[in-house]
C-alpha positions in Angstrom: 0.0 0.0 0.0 1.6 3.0 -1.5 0.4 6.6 -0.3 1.3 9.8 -2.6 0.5 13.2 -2.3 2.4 14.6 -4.9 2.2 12.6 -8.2 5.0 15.2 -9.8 7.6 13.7 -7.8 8.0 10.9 -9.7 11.2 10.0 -9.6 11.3 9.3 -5.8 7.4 6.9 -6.6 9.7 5.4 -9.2 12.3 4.3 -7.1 9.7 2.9 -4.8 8.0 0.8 -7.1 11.1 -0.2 -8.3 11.7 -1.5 -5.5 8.1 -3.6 -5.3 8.5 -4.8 -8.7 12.3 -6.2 -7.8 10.7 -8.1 -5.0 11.3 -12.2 -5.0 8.0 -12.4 -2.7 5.4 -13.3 -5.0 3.1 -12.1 -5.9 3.0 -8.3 -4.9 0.1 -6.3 -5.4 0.5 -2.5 -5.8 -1.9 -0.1 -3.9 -1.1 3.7 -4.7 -3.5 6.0 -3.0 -3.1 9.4 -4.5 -4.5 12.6 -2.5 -6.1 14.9 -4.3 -5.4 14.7 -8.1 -7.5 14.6 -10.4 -7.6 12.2 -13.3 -5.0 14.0 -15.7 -2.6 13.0 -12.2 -3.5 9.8 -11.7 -3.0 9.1 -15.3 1.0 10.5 -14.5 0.8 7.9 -11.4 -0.5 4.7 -13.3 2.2 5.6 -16.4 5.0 6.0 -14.1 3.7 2.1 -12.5 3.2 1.0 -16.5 7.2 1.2 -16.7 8.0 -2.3 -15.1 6.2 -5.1 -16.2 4.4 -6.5 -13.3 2.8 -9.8 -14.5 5.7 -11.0 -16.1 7.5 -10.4 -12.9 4.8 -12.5 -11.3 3.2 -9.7 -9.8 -0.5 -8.0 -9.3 -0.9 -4.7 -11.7 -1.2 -1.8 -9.8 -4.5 -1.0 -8.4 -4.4 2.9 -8.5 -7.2 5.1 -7.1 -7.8 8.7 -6.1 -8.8 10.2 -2.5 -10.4 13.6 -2.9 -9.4 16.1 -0.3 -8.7 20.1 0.0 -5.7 21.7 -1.2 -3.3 21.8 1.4 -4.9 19.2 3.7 -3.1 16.2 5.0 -5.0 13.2 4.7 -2.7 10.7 5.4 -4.5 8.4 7.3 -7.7 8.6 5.1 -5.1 7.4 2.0 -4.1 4.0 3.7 -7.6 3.2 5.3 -8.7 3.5 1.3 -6.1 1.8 0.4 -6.5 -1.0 2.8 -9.6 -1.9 1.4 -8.4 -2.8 -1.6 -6.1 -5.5 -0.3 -6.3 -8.6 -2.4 -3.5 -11.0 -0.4 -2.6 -12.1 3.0 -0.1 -10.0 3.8 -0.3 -6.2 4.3 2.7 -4.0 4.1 2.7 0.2 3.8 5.4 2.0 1.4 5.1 6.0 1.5 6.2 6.9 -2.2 10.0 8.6 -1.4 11.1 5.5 0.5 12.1 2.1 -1.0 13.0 -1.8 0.1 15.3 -4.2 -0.1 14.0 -7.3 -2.9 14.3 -9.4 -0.5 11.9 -7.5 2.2 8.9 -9.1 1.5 10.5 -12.2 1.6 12.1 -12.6 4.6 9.2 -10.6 6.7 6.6 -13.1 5.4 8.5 -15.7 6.0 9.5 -14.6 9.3 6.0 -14.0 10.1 5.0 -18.0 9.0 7.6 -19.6 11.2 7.4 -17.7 14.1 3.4 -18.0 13.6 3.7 -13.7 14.3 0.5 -11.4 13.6 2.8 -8.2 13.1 6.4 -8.9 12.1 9.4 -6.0 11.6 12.4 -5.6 9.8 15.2 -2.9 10.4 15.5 0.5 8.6 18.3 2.2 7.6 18.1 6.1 7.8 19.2 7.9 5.0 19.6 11.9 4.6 19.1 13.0 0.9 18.7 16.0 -1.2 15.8 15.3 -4.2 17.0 17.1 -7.1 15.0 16.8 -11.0 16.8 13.8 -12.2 18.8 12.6 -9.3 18.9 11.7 -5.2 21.9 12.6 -3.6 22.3 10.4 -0.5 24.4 12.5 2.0 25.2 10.4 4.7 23.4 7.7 6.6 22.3 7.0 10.4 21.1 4.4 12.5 18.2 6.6 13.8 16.1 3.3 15.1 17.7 1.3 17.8 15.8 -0.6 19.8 15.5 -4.5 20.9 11.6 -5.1 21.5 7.8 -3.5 22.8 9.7 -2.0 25.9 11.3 0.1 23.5 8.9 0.5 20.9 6.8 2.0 23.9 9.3 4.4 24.6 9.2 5.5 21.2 8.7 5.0 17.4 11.2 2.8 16.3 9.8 1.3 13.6 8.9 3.0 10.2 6.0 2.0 8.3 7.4 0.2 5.7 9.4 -1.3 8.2 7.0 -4.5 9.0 3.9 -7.0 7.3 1.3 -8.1 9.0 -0.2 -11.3 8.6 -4.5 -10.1 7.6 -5.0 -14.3 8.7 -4.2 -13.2 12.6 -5.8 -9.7 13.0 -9.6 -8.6 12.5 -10.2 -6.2 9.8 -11.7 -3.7 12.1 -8.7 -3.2 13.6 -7.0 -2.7 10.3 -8.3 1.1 10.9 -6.1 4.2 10.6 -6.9 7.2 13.2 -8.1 9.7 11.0 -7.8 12.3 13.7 -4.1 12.0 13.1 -2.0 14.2 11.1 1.5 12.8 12.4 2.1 9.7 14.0 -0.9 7.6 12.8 1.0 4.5 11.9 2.9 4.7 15.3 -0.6 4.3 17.0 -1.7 1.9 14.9 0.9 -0.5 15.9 0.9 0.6 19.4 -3.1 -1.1 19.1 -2.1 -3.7 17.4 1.1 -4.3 19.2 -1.2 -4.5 22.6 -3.3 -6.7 21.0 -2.2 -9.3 19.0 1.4 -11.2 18.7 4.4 -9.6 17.3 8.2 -10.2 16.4 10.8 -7.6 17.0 14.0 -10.0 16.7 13.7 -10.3 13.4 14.5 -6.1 13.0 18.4 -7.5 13.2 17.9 -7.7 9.4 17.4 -4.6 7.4 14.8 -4.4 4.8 14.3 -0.9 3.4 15.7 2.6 3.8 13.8 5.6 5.1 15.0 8.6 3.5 15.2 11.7 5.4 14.8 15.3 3.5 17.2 17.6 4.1 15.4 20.2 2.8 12.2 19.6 5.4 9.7 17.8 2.7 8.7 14.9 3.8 5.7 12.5 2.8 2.4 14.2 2.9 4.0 16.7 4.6 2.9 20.2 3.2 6.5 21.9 3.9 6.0 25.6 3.5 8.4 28.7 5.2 5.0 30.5 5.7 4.6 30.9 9.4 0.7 30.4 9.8 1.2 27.0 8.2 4.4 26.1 9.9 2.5 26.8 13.1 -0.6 24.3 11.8 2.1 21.6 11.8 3.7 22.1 14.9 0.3 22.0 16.4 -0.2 18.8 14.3 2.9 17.3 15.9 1.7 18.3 19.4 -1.9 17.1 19.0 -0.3 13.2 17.6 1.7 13.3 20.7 -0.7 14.0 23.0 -2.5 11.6 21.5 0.0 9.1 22.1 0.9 9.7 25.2 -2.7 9.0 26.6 -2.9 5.6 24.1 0.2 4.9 26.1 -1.1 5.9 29.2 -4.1 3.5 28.6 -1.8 0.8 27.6 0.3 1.2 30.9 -2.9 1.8 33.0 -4.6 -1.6 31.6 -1.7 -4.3 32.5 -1.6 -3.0 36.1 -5.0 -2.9 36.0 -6.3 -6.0 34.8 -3.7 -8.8 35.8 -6.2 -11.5 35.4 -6.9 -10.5 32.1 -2.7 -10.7 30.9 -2.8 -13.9 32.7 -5.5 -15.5 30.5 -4.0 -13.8 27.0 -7.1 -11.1 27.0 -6.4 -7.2 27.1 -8.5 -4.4 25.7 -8.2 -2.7 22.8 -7.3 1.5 22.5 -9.3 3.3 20.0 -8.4 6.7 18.9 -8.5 8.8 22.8 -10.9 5.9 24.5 -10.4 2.6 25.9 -13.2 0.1 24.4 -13.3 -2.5 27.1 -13.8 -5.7 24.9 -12.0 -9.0 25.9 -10.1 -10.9 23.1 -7.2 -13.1 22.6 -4.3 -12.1 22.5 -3.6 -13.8 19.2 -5.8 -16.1 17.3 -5.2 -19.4 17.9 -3.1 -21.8 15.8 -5.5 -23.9 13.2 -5.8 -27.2 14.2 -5.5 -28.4 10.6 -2.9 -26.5 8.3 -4.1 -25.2 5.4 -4.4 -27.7 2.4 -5.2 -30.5 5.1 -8.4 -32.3 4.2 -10.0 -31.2 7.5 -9.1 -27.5 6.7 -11.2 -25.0 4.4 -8.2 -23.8 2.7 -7.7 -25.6 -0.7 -4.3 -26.9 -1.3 -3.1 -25.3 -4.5 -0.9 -28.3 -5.4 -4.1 -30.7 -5.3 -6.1 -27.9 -7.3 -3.1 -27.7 -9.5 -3.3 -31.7 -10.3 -7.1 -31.6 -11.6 -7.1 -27.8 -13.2 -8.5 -29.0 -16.2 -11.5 -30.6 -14.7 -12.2 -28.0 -12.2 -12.2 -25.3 -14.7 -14.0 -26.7 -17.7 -17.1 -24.9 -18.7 -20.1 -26.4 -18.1 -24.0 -25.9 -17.6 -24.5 -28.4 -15.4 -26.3 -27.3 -12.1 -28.5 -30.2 -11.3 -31.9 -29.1 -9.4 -31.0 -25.4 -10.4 -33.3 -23.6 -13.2 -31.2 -20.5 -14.7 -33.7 -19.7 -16.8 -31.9 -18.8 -19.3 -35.1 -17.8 -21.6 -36.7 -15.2 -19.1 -33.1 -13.8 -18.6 -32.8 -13.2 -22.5 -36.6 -11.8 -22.3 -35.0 -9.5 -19.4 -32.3 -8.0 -21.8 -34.9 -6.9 -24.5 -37.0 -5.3 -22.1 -34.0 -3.5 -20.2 -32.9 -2.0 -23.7 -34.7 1.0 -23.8 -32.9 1.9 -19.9 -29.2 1.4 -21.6 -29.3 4.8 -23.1 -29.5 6.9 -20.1 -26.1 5.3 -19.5 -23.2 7.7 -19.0 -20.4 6.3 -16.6 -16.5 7.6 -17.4 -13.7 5.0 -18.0 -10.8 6.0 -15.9 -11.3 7.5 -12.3 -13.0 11.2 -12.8 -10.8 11.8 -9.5 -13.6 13.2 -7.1 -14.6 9.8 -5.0 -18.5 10.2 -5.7 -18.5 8.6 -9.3 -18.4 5.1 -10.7 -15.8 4.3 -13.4 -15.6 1.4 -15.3 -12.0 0.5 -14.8 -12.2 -0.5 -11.4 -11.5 -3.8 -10.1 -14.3 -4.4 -8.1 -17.6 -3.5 -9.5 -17.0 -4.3 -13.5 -18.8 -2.7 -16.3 -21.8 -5.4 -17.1 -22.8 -5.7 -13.4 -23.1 -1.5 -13.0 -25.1 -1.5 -16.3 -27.3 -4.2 -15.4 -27.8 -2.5 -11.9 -28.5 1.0 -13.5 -31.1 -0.3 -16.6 -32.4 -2.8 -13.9 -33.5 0.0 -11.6 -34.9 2.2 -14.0 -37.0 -0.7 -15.0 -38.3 -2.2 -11.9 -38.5 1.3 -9.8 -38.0 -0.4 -6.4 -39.6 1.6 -3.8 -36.8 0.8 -1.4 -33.3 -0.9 -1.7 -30.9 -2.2 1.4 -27.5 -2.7 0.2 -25.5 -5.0 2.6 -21.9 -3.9 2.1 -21.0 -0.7 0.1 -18.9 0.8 -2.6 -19.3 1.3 -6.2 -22.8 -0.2 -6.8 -23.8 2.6 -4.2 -22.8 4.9 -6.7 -24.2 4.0 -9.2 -27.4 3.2 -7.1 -27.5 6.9 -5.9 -26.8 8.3 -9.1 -29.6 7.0 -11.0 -31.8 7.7 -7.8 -31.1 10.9 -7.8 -30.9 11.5 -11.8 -33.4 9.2 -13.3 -36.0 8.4 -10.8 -36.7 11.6 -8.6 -35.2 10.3 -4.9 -38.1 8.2 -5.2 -35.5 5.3 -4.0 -35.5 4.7 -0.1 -32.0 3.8 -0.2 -29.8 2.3 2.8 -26.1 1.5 3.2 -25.3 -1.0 5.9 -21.4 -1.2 6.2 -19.4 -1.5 9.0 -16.4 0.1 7.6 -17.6 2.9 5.5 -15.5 4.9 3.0 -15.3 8.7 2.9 -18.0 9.2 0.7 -20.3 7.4 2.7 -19.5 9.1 5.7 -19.6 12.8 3.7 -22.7 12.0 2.1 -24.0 11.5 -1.0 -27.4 12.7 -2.8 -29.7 9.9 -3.8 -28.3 7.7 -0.6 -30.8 8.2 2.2 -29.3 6.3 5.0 -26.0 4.9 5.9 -25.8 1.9 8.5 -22.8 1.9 10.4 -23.4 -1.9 12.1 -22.3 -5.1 10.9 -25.5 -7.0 9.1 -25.7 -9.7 11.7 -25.7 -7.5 14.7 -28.8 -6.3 13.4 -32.5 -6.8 14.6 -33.9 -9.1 11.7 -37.3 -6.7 11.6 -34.9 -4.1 10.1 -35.3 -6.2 6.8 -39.6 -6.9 7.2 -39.6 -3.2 5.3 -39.0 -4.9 1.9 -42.1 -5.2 0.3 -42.8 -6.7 -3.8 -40.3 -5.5 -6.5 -37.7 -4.1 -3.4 -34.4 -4.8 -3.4 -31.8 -6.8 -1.6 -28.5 -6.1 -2.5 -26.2 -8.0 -1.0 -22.3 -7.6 -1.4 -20.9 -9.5 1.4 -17.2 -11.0 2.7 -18.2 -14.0 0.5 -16.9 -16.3 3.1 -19.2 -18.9 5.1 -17.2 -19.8 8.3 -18.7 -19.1 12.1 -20.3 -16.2 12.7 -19.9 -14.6 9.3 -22.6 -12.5 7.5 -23.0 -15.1 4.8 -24.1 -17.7 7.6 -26.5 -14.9 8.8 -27.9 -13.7 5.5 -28.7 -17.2 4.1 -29.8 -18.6 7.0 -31.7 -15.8 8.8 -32.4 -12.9 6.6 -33.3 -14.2 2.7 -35.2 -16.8 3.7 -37.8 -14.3 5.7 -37.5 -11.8 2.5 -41.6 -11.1 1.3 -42.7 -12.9 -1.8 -41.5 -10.7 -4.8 -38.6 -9.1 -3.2 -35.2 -9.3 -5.2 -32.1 -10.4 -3.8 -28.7 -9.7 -6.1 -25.6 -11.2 -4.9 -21.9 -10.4 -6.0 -18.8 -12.0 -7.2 -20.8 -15.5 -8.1 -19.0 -17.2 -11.6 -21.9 -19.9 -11.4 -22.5 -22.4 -13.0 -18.5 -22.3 -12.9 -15.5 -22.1 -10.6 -14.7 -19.3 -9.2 -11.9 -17.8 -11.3 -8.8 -20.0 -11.9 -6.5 -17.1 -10.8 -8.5 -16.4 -7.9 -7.9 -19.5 -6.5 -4.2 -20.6 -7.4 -2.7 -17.3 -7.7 -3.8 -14.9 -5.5 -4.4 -17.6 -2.6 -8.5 -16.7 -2.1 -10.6 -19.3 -0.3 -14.1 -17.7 -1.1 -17.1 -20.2 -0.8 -20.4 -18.0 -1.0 -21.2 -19.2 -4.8 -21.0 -22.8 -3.2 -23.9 -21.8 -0.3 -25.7 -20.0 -3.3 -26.0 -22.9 -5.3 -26.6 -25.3 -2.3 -29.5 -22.7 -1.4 -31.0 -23.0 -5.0 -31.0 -26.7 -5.3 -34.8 -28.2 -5.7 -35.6 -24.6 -3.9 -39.3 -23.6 -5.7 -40.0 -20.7 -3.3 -37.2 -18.5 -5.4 -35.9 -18.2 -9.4 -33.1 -17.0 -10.9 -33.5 -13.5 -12.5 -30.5 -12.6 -13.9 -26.8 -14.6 -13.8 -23.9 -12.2 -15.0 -21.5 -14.5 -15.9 -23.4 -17.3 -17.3 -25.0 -14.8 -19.8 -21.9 -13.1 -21.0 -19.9 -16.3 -21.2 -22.6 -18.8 -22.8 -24.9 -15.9 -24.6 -22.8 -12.9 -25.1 -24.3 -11.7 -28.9 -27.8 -11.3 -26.9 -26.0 -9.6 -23.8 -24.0 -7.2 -26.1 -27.4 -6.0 -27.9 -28.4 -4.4 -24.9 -24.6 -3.7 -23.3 -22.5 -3.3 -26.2 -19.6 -2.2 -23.9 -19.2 -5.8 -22.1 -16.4 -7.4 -24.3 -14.6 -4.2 -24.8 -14.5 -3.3 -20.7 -15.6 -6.6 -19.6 -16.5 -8.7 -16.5 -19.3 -9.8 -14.6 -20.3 -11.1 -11.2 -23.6 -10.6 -10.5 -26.3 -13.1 -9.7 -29.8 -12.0 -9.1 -33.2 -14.0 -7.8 -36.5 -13.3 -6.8 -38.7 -14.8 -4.4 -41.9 -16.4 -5.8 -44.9 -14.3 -5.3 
């Protein structure tokens, strides 16, 4: 996860992603959060990333996107919370854009991390002092500014940049994957004070050095808004001094805790420090070893190698899903009569820049999934929609609800972990839910009447307590007659995507509980299948989205209770 506030320096970004592309960890996938550019600036960014070839390197594409913010404003935190949620692999790693790493970083943290079974795991840093000029970086001197054996120091003070350590997304929960965006200076420092507190972590291995911090001589640093103006210079002392106050009370709470609560250290439980509170909530103090190691027949986590051995029968198309109708006639009725809604379509290709519009060349929400969703709604006019898990569909959602049908759209976002535009607000969303789905009261969903919607974008995952458990087996099956339910990133009647599952390591199993949930199931049909219409009828799909071959993709799986 890359953050840059400054696309024109791009020599320094170069050198940085240099140094991700040189990495023998694979595969890497590039994150480059951009404050504040617009899209003639995030073209620069994804040109300078074009330079090294990624895949043949055996690594991700860059995923590059664009966080809105006021000139002048430092937004640092915001930048990697976006960012984070865009992670694709296990590990998690931060690179600000005028630092760079060893090739072997990734490597050796990750593997440190697996043997010594570590949530958080760091390397060492050297400090260097430069001078950025237009086509050069003069390293001055170097200094070994970050000594320090273990947490006793680490509590003492910072000694641990942020591209200086991986941690393991398998060990920690994804809420407290959160960035304080209170904090102008110091934000990753509190981070891994929390998480430091709370979960495992391995400071030995910080006898090795992995990257280089470079220090500007000259004052700039990263997302740092150097200026000799004394109003502003006064802003960021009083930046400085608000992080460390900060600080100092998250330590305070730290300290205050283990004399507290003895019992609690005793057992492995402690409580967690968010932002300038202490949220009393016992947890271990790391997730337990599995049992079963992944790839074991006992274990939920495929082994690539078996997967590997019988690729060409798992991934041979097929139409075969016994005791599941996908009527494949009404869906190529639906098309024709969604025709007439395609022309109201107007969606940019590349990231307009301003975080409130969909673009087609994202990689979560692809291009025949947001025109299905926008003709779809014209056509049906539901009178209310709940969306379980937000992010580009709600834009598109709110868009047309706002442009094409009046506001007459109830519409509400549940998501735990809402992005900025969610939390600013925007026109044509009426409500946002900030509560996981399964901690709700199940009345909440009794409001969807006939023709409403369901939308339903969830972790994907079916283990215990997840909101894939809860929505199948508590929510949709309680849904009114005539309600619609859409689900996302279901590949039925095939696999989920071959490099999905062998490259990029995921485990997803949702499509699986769909299917079993469809089986000999007469109480609800299949509306419209994404993927099985643009793979096994794409001439009929491209009459009414011409688009779909040239900006392809497709996910979406939609059914309707019986009335």
């Amino acid at each position: 996860m890359i953050r840059v506030h400054d696309p024109g320096r791009a020599l320094e970004l170069d050198r940085a992603l240099f140094s991700l592309a040189s990495q023998t960890f694979q595969p890497v996938h590039p994150i480059i959060a951009i404050q504040g550019c617009g899209g003639a600036a995030s073209a620069r960014v994804r040109n300078t990333a074009d330079v090294f070839d990624w895949q043949e390197r055996g690594h991700h594409p860059p995923t590059v996107i664009a966080v809105s913010a006021p000139a002048g404003r430092d937004i640092r935190a915001r930048l990697l919370n976006e960012g984070i949620r865009y992670a694709k692999y296990r590990f998690l790693a931060f690179l600000d854009f005028d630092d760079y790493l060893y090739e072997d970083a990734y490597e050796y943290l990750a593997g440190e991390a697996l043997r010594e079974d570590t949530a958080i795991t760091f390397g060492g840093i050297v400090r260097q002092n430069v001078r950025v000029f237009e086509k050069f970086i003069y390293a001055a001197s170097q200094s070994a500014d970050y000594v320090g054996e273990g947490i006793a120091d680490f509590m003492v003070t910072n000694i641990c940049p942020i591209h200086s350590f991986v941690i393991d997304r398998a060990k920690v929960l994804p809420g407290d994957l959160i960035f304080n965006i209170a904090l102008k200076r110091l934000e990753d420092y509190d981070l891994l004070l929390r998480l430091c507190d709370k979960y495992t972590s391995r400071f030995a291995s910080r006898a090795k050095p992995v990257g280089v911090y470079n220090w500007h001589l000259d004052g700039r640093g990263t997302t740092q808004f150097f200026d000799a103006d004394p109003e502003k210079a006064a802003a960021d002392r009083q930046s400085w001094n608000q992080a460390r106050r900060h600080i100092w009370r998250v330590k305070s709470a730290l300290r205050s805790r283990r004399k507290r609560l003895p019992s609690l250290e005793a057992e492995g439980q402690s409580d967690g420090v968010i932002g300038d509170h202490e949220l009393v909530v016992k947890h271990p103090k790391s997730l337990p070893p599995p049992l079963f190691p992944p790839g074991h027949f006992y274990s939920p986590i495929a082994n690539p190698i078996e997967l590997r051995a019988r690729e060409s029968r798992l991934w041979s198309q097929s139409d075969d899903m016994c005791g599941v109708n996908l009527n494949a006639g009404a869906q190529l009725m639906l098309l024709d009569l969604l025709r007439p809604h395609t022309a109201s379509i107007n969606y940019p290709i590349d990231d307009p820049g301003d975080n409130k519009q969909y673009f087609y060349r994202n990689d979560q929400f692809p291009l025949l999934d947001a025109e299905f969703l926008h003709a779809a709604l014209c056509f049906y006019r539901p009178k209310m929609m709940i969306e379980v898990g937000s992010g580009f569909s709600s834009l598109i959602t709110a868009e047309v609800n706002r442009c094409l049908l009046g506001q007459s759209v109830e519409f509400i976002c549940i998501e735990p972990y809402p992005r900025q535009f969610l939390i600013d607000g925007v026109e044509g969303i009426t409500r946002l839910v900030r509560q996981r789905v399964e901690d709700l009261d199940l009345s909440f969903f009794d409001r969807l009447e006939s023709g409403d919607v369901l939308f339903i974008d969830s972790s994907h995952v079916a283990k215990v307590g997840s909101d894939v458990n809860h929505l199948f087996f508590n929510v949709v099956p309680r849904l009114r007659p005539g309600v619609v339910v859409h689900f996302h990133d279901i590949f039925l009647p095939d696999e989920y995507p071959k490099r999905w599952v062998l490259d990029e390591g995921r485990n997803w199993n949702e499509q699986y509980f769909l299917r079993a949930f469809l089986e000999f199931n007469p109480c609800f049909e299949v509306v419209w299948a994404a993927h099985f219409m643009g793979t096994r009828h794409t001439e009929a799909v491209l009459r009414t989205f011409p688009r779909y071959l040239d900006l392809g993709g497709a996910g979406s799986f939609w059914i309707r209770r019986r009335e």
